[in-house]
Structures are given as C-alpha cells and as structure tokens.
N, CA and C atoms as an extended XYZ file, in Angstrom:
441
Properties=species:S:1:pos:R:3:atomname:S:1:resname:S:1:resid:I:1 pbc="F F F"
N       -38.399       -7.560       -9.343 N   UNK     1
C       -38.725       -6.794      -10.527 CA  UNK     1
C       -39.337       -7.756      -11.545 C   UNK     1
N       -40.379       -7.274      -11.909 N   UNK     2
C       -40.938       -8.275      -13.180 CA  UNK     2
C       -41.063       -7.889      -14.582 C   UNK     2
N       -41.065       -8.814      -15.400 N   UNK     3
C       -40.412       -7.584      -17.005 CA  UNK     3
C       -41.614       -8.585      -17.967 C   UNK     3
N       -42.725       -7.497      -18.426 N   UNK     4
C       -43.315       -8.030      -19.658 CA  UNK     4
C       -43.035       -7.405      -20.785 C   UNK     4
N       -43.494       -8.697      -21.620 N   UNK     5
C       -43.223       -8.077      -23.141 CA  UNK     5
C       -44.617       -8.837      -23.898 C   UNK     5
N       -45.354       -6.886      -24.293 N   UNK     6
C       -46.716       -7.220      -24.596 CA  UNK     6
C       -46.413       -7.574      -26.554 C   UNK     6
N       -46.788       -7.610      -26.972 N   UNK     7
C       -46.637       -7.783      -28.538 CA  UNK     7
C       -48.221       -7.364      -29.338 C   UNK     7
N       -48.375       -6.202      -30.033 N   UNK     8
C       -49.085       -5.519      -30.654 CA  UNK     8
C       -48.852       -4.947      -31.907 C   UNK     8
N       -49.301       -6.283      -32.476 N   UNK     9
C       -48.931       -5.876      -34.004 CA  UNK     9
C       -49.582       -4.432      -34.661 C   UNK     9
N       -50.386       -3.965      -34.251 N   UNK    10
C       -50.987       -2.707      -34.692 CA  UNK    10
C       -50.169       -1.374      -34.534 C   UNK    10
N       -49.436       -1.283      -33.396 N   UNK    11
C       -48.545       -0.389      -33.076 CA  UNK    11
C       -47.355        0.032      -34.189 C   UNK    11
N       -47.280        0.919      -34.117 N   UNK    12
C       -45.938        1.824      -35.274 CA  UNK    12
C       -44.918        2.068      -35.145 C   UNK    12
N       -44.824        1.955      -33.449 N   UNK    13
C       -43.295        2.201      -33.298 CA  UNK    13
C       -43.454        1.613      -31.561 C   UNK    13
N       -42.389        1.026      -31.070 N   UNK    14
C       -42.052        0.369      -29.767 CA  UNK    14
C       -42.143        1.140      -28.603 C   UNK    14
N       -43.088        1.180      -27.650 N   UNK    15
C       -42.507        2.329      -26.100 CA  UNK    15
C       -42.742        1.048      -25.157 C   UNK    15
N       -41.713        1.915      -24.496 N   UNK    16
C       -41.350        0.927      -23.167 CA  UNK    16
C       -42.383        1.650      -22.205 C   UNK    16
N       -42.543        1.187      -20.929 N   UNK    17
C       -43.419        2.085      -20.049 CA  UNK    17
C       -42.789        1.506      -18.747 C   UNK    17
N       -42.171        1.845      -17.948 N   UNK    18
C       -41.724        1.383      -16.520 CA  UNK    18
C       -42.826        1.828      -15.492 C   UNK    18
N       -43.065        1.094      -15.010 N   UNK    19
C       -44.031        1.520      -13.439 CA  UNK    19
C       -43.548        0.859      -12.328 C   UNK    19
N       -43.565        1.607      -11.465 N   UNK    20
C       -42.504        1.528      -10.093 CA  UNK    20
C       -43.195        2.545       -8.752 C   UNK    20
N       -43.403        2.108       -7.869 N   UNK    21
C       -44.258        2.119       -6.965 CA  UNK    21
C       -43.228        4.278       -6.272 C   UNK    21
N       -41.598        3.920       -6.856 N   UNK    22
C       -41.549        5.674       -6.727 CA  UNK    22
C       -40.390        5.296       -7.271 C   UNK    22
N       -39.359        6.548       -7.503 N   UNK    23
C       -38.499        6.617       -8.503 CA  UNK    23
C       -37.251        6.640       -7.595 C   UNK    23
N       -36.397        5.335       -7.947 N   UNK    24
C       -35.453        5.549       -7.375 CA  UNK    24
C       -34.072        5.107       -8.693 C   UNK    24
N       -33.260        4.826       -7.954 N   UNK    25
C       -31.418        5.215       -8.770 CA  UNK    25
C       -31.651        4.109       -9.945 C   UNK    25
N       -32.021        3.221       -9.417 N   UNK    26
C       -32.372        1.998      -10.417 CA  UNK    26
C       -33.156        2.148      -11.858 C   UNK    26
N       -34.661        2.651      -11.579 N   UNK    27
C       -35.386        3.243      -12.169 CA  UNK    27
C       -34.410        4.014      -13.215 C   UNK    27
N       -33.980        4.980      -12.297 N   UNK    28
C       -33.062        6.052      -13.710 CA  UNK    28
C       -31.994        5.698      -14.246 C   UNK    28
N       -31.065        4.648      -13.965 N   UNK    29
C       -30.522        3.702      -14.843 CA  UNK    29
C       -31.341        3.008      -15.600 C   UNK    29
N       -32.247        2.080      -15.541 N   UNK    30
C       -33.061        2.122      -16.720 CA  UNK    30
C       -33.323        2.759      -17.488 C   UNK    30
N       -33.748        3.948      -17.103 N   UNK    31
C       -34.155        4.864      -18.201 CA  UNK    31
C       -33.258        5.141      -18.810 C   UNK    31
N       -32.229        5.478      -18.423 N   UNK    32
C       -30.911        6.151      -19.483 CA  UNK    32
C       -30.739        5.042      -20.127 C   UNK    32
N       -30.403        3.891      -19.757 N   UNK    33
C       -30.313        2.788      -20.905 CA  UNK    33
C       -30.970        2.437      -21.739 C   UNK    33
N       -32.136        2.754      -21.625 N   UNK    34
C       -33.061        2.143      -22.567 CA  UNK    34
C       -32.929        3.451      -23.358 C   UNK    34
N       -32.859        4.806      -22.721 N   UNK    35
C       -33.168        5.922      -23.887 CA  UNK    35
C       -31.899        5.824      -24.991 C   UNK    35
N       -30.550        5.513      -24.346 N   UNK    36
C       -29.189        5.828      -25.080 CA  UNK    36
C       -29.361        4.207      -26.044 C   UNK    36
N       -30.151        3.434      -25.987 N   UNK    37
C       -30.051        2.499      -26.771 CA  UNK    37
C       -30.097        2.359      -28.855 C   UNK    37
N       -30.805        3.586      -28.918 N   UNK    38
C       -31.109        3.967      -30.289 CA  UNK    38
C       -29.771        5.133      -30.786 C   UNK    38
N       -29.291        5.464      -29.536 N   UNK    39
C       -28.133        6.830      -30.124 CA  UNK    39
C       -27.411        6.115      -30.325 C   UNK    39
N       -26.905        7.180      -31.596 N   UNK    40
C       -25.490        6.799      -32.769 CA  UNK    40
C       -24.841        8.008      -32.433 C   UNK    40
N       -22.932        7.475      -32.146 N   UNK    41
C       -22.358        8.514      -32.096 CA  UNK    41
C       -21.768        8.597      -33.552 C   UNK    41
N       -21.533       10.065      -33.861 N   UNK    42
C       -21.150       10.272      -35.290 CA  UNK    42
C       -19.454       10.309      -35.106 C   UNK    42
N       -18.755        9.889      -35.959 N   UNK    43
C       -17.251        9.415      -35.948 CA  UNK    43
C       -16.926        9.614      -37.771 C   UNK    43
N       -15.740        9.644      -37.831 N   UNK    44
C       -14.794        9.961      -38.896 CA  UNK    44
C       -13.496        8.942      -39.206 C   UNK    44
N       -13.332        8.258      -40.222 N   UNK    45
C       -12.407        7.622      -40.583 CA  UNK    45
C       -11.951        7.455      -41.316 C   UNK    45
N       -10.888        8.644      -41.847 N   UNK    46
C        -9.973        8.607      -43.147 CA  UNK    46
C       -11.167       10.212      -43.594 C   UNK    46
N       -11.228       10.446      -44.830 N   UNK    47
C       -12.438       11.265      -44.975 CA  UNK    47
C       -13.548       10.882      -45.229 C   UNK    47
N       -14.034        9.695      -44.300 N   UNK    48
C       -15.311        9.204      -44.091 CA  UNK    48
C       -16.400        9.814      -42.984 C   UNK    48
N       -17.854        9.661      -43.120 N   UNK    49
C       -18.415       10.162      -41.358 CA  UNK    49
C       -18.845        8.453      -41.547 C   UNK    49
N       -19.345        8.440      -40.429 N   UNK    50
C       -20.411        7.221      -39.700 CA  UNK    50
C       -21.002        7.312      -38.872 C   UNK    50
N       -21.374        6.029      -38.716 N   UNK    51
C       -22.205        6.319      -37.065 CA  UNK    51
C       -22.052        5.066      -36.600 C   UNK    51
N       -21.958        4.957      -35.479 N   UNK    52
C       -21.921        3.506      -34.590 CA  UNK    52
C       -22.750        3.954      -33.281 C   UNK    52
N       -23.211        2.826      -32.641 N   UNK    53
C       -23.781        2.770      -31.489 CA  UNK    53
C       -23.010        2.716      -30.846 C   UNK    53
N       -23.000        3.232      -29.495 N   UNK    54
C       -22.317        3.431      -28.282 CA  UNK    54
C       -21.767        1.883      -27.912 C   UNK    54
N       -22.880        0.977      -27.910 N   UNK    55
C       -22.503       -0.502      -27.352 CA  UNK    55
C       -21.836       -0.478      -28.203 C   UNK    55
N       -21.291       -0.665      -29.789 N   UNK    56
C       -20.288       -1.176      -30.253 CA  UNK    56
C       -18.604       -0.372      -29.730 C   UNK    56
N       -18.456        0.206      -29.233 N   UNK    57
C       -16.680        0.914      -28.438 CA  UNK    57
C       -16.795       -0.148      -27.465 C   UNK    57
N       -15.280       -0.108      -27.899 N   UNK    58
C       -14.736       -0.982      -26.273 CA  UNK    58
C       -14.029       -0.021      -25.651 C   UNK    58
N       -13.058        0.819      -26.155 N   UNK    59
C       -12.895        2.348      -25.487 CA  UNK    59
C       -12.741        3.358      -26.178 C   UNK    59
N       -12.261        4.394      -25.243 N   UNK    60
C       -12.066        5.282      -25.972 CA  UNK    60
C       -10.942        6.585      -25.502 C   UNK    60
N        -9.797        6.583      -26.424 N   UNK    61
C        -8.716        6.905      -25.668 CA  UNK    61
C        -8.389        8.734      -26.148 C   UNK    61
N        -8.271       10.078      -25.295 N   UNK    62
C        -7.464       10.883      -25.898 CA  UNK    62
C        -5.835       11.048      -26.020 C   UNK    62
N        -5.416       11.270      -27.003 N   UNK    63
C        -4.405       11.649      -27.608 CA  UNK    63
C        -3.865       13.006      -28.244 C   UNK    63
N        -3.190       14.109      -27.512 N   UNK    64
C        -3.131       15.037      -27.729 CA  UNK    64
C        -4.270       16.034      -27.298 C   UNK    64
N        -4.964       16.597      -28.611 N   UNK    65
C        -5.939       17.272      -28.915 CA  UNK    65
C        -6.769       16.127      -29.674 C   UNK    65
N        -6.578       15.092      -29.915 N   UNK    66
C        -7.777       14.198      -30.613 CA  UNK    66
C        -7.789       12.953      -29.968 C   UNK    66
N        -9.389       12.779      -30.199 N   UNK    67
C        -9.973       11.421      -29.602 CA  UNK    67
C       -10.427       10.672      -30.517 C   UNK    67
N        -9.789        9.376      -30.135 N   UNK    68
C       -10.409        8.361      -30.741 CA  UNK    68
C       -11.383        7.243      -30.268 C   UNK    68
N       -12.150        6.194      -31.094 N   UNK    69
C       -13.270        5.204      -30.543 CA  UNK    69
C       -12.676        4.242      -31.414 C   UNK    69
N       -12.362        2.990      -30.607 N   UNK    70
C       -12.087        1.911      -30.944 CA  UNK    70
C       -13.054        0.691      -31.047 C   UNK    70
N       -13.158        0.042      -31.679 N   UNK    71
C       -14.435       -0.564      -31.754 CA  UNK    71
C       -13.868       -2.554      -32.225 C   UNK    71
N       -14.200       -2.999      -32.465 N   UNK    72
C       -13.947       -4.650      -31.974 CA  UNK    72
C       -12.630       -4.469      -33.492 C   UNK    72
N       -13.044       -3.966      -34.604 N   UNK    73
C       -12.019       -3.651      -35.561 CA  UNK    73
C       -11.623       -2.812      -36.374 C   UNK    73
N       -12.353       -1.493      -35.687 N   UNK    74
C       -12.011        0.338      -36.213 CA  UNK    74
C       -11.363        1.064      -35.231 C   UNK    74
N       -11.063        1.785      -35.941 N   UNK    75
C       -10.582        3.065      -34.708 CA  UNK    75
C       -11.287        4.370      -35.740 C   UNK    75
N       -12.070        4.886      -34.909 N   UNK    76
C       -12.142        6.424      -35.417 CA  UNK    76
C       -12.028        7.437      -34.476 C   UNK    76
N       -12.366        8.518      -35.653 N   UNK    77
C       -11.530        9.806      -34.966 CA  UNK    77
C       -13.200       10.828      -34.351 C   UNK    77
N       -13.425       10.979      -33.104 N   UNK    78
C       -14.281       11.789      -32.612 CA  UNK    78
C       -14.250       13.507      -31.936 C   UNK    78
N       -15.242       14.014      -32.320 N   UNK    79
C       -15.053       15.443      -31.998 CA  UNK    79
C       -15.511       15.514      -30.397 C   UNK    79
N       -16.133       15.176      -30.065 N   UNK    80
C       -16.583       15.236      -28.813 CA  UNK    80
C       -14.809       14.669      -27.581 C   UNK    80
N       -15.343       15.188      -26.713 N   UNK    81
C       -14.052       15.390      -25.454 CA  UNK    81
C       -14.677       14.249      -24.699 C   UNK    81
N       -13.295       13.957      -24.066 N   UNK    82
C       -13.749       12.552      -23.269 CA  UNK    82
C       -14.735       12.992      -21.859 C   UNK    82
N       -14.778       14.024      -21.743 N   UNK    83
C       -15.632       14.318      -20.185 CA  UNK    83
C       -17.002       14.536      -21.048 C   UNK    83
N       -17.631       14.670      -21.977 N   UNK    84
C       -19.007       14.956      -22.554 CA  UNK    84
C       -19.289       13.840      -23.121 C   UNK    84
N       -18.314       12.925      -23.449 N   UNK    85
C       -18.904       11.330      -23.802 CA  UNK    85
C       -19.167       10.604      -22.603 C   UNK    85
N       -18.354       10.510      -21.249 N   UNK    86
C       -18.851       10.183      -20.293 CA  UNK    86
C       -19.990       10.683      -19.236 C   UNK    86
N       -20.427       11.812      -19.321 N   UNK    87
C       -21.244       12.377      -19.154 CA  UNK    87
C       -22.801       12.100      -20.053 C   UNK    87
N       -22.500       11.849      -21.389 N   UNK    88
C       -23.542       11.238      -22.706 CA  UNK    88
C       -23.453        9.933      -22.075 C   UNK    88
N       -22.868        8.995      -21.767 N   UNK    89
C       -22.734        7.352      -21.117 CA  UNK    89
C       -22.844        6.754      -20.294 C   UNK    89
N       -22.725        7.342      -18.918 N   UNK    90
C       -22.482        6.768      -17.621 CA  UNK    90
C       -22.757        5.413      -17.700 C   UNK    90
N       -23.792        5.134      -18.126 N   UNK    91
C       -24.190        3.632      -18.264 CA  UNK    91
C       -23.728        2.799      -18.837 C   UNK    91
N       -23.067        3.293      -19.688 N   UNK    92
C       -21.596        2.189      -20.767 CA  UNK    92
C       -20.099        2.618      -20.185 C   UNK    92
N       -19.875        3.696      -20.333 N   UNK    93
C       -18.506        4.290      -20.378 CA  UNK    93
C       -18.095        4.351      -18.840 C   UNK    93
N       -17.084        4.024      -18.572 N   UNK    94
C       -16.477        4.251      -17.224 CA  UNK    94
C       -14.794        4.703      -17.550 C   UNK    94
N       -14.455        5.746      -16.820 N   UNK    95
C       -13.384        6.821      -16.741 CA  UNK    95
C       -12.635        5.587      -16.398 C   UNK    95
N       -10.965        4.963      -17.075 N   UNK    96
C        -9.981        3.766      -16.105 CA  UNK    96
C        -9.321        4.940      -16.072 C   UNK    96
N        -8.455        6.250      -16.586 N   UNK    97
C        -7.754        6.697      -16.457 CA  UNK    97
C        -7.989        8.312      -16.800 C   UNK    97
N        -6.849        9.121      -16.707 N   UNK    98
C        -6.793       10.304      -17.583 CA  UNK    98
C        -7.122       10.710      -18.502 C   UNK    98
N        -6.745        9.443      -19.654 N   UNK    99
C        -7.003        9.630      -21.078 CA  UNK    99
C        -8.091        8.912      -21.610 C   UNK    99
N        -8.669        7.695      -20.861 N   UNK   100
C        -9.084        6.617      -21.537 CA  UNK   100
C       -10.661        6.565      -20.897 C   UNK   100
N       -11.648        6.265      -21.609 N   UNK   101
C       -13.067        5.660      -20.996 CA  UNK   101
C       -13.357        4.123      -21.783 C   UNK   101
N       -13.796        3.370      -20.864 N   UNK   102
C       -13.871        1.955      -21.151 CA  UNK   102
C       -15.711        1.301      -21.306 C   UNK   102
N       -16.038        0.983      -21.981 N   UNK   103
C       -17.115        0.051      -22.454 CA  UNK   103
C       -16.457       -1.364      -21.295 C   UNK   103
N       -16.933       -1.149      -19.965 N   UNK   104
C       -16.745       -1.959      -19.088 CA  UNK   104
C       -17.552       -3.778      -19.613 C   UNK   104
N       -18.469       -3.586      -20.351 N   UNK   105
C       -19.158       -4.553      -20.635 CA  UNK   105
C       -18.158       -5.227      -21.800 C   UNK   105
N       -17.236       -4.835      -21.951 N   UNK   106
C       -16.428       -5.062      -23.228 CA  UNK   106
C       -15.008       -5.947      -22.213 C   UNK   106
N       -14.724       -6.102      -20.995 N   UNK   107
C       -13.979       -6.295      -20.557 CA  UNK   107
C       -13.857       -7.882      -20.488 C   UNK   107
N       -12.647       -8.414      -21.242 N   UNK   108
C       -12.834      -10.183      -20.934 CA  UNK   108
C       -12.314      -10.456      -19.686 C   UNK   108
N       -11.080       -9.794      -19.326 N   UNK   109
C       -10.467      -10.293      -18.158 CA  UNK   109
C        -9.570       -9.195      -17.607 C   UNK   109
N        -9.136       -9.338      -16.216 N   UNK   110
C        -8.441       -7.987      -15.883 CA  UNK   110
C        -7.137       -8.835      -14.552 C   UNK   110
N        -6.116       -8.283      -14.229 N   UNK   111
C        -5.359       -8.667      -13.096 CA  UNK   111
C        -4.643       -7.624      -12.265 C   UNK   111
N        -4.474       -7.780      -11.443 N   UNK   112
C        -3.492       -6.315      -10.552 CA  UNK   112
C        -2.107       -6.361      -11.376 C   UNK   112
N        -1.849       -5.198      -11.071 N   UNK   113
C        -0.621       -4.903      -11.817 CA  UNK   113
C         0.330       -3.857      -10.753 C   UNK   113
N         0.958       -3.256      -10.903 N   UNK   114
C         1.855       -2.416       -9.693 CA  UNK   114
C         1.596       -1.516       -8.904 C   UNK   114
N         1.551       -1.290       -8.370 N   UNK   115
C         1.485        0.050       -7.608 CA  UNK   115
C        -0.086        0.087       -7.669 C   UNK   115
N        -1.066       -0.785       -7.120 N   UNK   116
C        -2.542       -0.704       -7.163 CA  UNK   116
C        -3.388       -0.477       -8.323 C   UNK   116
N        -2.350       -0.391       -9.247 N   UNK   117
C        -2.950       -0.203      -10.590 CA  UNK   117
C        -3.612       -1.614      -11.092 C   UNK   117
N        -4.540       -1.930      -12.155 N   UNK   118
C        -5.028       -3.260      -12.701 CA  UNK   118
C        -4.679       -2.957      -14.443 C   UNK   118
N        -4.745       -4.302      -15.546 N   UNK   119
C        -4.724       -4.037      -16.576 CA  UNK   119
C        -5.865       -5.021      -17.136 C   UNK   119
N        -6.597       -4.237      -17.560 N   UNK   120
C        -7.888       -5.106      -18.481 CA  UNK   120
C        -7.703       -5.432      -19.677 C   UNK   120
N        -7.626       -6.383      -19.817 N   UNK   121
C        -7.855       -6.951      -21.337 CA  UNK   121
C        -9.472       -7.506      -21.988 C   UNK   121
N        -9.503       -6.724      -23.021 N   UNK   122
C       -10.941       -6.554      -23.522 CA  UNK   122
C       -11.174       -7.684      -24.729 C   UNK   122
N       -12.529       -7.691      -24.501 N   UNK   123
C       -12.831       -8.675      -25.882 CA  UNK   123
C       -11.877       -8.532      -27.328 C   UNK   123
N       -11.443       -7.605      -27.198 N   UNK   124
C       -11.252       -7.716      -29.047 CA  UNK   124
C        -9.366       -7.894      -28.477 C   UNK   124
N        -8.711       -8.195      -27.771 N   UNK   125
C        -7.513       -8.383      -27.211 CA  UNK   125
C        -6.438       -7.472      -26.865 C   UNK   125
N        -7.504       -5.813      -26.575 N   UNK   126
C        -6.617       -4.955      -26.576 CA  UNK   126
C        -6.330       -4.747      -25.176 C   UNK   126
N        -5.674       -4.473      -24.379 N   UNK   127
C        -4.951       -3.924      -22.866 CA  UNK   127
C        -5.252       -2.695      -22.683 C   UNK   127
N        -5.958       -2.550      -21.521 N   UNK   128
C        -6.070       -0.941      -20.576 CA  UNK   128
C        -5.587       -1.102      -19.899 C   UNK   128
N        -4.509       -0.238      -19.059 N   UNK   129
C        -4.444        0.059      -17.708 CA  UNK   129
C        -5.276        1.239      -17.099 C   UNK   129
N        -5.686        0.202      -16.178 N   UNK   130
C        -6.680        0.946      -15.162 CA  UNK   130
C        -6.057        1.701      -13.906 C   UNK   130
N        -5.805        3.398      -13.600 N   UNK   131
C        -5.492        3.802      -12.892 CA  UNK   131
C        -5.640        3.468      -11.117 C   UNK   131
N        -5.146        3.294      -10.491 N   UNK   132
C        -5.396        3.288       -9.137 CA  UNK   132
C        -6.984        4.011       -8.921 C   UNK   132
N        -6.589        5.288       -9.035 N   UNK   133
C        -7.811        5.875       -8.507 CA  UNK   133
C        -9.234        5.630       -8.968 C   UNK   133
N        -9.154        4.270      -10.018 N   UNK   134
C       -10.747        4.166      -10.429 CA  UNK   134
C       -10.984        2.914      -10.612 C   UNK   134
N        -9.619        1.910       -9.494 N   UNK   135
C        -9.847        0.547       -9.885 CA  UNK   135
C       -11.407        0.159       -8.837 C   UNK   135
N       -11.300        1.158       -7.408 N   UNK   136
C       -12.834        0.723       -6.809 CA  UNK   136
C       -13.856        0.949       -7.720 C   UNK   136
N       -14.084        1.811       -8.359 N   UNK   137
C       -15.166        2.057       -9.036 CA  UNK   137
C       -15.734        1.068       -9.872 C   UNK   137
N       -14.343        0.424      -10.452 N   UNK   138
C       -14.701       -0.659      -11.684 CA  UNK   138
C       -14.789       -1.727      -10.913 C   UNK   138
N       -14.656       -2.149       -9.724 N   UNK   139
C       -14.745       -3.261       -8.997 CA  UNK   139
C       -16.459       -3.214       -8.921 C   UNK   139
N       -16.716       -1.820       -8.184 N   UNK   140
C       -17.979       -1.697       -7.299 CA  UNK   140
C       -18.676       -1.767       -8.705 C   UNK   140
N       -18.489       -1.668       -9.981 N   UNK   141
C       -19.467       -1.743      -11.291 CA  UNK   141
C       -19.376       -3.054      -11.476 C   UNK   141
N       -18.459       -4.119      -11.219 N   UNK   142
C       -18.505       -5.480      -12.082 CA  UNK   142
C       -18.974       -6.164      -10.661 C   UNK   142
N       -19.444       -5.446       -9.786 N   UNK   143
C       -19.830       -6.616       -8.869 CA  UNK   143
C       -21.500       -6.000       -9.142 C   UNK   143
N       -21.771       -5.416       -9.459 N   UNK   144
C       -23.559       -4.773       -9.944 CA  UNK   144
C       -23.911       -4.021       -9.219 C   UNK   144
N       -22.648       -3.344       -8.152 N   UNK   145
C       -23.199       -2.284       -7.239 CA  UNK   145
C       -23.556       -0.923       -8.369 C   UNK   145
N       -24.396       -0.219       -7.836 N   UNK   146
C       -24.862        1.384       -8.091 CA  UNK   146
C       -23.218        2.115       -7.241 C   UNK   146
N       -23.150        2.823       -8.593 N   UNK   147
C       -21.533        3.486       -8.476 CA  UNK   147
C       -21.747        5.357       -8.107 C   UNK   147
C-alpha cells in the first residue's frame, strides 16, 4: 500500500481520495476511519452538553438505564445505547462485555484472569474485565487481524 500526501495550498477544505485496483474489507475500514475521524459525540456533564471525539473514550460502560463515556479524566453521561455506539464505531469501539465497549487503542496492558476471562488495564489506569466470550476477538484485533 502506498500513502501520498499532496499539499495544495489553494484548496478550502481537505479530501482524501483512495484508489484501489477493487474494493475490499480493508478499503472499507479505511473509509469508516477516515469518515468517523471529524465526528463528535454529544455528551452531558452535570447540566453541561459537549462534544468529544470518539478517539478521546477509553470506554464506555452501561449502568442501569444510563450510559456513560469515560475519557482519560471525565466521565459523561450519553443518550445513545451501547449497541448504536458500537455499531457508529466498529473501528474504535470493541464490545469486552455486556455492559462495557472499549477504545481498544486505549489499552496499556491486559493479563488472563479466571475462568478464561482477561482484565485490561487502560492508559488512564482504569481496569476492564474482558468477558470470555470476546477475549478472541480482542486478541484477533491487537494482533491486526480483520475481525
């Protein structure tokens, strides 16, 4: 794969252009990444709104009826359900459990833990446990396989 970067000061605004001899899984991971790179998810904290970029969560856990996004030193409160943020993410967010989706790129270190389960510990020093049923997945993602 070869990657230029033309520079045209005349231009108004940045497009990427991929060309690829046909479209395969790769290709459309690119694309989603590069498109989800400018989206801001909108979040609430205290009676505040905001917005943060997706890359800034390291996860994101439900609780009850409410979800929250944790971020290297916030937590806010989101309206969106954890199956429509992972569905909005694939390319950041990966399902470890029931409740929880993880910013896998956020992960410093991880070890087995009981019963086939693993626990990740993330950049900002917080602990996931990663369910059995999705420790292949996160394996087959941190080794750069297509999941």
């Amino acid at each position: 794969m070869k990657v230029k970067v033309k520079i045209i000061p005349e231009l108004d605004e940045t497009e990427i252009i991929i060309q690829s001899k046909e479209m395969t899984s790769e290709i459309k991971n690119i694309e989603r990444f590069i498109s989800l790179y400018d989206l801001s998810l909108s979040v609430k904290k205290g009676d505040r709104n905001y917005t943060i970029s997706p890359h800034e969560i390291y996860y994101i856990d439900a609780v009850d009826h409410d979800v929250f996004v944790y971020t290297k030193d916030d937590v806010y409160e989101i309206n969106q359900k954890l199956y429509q943020l992972e569905e909005m993410y694939p390319s950041i967010l990966l399902r470890v459990n029931k409740n929880t989706l993880i910013n896998y790129k956020m992960i410093h270190s991880f070890k087995s833990s009981i019963n086939g389960r693993m626990e990740a510990e993330l950049k900002n020093k917080d602990r996931i446990v990663i369910s059995r049923m999705y420790v292949p997945k996160l394996k087959a993602l941190l080794k750069g396989e297509n999941i």
